[in-house]
C-alpha positions in Angstrom: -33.3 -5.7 7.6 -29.9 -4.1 7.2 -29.4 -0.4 6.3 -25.7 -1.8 4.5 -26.3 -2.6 1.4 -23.9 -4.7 -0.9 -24.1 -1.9 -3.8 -23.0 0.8 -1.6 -19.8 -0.9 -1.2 -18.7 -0.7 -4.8 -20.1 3.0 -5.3 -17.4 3.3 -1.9 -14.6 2.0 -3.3 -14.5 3.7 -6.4 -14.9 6.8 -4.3 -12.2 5.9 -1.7 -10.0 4.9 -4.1 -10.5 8.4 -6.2 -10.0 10.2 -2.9 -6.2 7.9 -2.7 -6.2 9.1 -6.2 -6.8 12.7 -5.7 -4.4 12.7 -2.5 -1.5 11.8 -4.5 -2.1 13.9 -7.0 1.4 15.5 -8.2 3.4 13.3 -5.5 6.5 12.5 -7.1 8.7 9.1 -6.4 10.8 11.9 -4.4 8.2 13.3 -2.1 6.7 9.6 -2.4 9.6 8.4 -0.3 11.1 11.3 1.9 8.4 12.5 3.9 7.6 10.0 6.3 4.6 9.1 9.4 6.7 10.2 12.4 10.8 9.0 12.9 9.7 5.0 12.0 6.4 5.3 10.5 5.8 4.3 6.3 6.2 6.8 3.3 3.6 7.4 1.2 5.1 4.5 -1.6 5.2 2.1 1.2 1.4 3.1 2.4 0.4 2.4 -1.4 2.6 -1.0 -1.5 0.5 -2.2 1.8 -2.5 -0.7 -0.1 -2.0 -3.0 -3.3 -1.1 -5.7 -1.3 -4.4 -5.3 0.9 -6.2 -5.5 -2.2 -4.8 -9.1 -3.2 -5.4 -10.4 0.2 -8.7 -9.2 0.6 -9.8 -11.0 -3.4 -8.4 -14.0 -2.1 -9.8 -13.7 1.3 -13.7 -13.1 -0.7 -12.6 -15.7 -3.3 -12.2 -18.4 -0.6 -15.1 -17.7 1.0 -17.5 -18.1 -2.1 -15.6 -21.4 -3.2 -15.2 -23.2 0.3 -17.6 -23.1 3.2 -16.1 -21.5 6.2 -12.4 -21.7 5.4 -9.3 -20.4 7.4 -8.7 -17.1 5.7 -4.7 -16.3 4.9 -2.7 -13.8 6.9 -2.2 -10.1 6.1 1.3 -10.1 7.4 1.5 -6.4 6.2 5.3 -5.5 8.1 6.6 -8.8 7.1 5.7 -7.8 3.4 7.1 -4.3 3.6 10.2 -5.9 4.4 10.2 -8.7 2.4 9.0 -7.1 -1.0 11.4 -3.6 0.0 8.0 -1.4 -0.2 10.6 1.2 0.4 12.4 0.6 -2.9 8.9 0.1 -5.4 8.1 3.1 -7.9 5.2 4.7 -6.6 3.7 5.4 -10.4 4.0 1.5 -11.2 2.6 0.1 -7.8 -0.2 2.8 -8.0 -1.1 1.8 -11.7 -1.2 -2.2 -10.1 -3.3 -0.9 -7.1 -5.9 0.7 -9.6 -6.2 -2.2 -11.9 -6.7 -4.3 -8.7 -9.3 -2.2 -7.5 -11.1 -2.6 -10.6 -10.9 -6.2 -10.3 -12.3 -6.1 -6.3 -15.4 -4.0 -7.4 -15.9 -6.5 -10.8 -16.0 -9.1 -7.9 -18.4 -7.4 -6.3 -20.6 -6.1 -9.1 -20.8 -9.9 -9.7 -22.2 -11.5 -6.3 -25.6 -13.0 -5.9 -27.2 -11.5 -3.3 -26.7 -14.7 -0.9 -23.0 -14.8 -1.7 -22.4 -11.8 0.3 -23.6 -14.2 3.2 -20.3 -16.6 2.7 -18.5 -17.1 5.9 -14.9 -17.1 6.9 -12.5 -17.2 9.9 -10.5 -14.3 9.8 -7.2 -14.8 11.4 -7.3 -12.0 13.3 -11.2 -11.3 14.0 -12.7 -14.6 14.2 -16.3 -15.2 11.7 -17.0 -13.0 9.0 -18.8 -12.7 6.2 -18.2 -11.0 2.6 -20.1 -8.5 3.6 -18.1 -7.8 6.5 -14.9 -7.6 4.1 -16.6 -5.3 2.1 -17.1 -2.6 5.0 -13.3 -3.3 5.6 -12.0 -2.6 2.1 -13.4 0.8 2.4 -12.5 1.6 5.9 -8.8 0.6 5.3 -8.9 2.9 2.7 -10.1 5.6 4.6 -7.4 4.9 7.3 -4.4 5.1 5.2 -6.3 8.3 3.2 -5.8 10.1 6.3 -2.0 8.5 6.8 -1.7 9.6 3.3 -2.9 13.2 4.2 -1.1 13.4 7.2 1.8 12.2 5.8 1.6 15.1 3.3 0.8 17.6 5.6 -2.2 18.2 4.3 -4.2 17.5 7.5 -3.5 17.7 11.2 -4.8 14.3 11.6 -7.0 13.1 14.7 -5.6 12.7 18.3 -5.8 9.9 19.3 
């Protein structure tokens, strides 16, 4: 028996996503794009562009998975995509809005998998086999990652040394 459950991940991405939420609380599109994560690192409106993007990949990625058996899951090319869709340039109001209803639309996904569905198997470009439930422990650990990029980024933690 596993001590992951499938329901904990929606009750965790609400939560992680309220935590981006609460983070960028009061961040204007000025502060959004000025402070930066060291001399080339992201702004915090290209953190939430790779964020919203993450999220479309990842619905496709689960979507695949409960339609095909064992597909080749797409590519997250996420530094490709900053360029090619100028993250830098994108209002961080309007790509935070798209972010939230796209989260809403991940944990609807969720909400409505049969119990075996989270079982559905995929190669993931980068780490081989995985499952949906797999994907679900990424979702929220990505957005855990980039809360503390966020925070960092904000100067509102030190950050771990790494």
């Amino acid at each position: 028996m596993t001590m992951i459950r499938p329901g904990s991940f929606q009750r965790n991405a609400r939560r992680t996503h309220a935590i981006l939420e609460a983070l960028l609380q009061g961040v204007d599109q000025a502060t959004g794009t000025s402070l930066r994560d060291g001399a080339d690192g992201w702004n915090c409106v290209e953190v939430v562009c790779h964020l919203r993007d993450f999220e479309l990949i990842w619905q496709e990625r689960v979507r695949l998975m409960l339609a095909q058996s064992n597909p080749l899951l797409p590519v997250f090319d996420h530094e490709g995509d900053a360029i090619r869709k100028n993250y830098a340039a994108q209002n961080l109001a309007a790509v935070w809005a798209e972010r939230t209803r796209l989260r809403r639309e991940s944990v609807a996904l969720m909400d409505g998998l049969a119990e075996m569905q989270w079982n559905c198997r995929g190669v993931h470009p980068e780490a081989g086999q995985v499952d949906v439930l797999q994907l679900g422990m990424q979702m929220c650990l990505h957005d855990v990652d980039h809360a503390e990029q966020i925070a960092r980024i904000l100067g509102k933690t030190a950050g771990w040394q790494e």
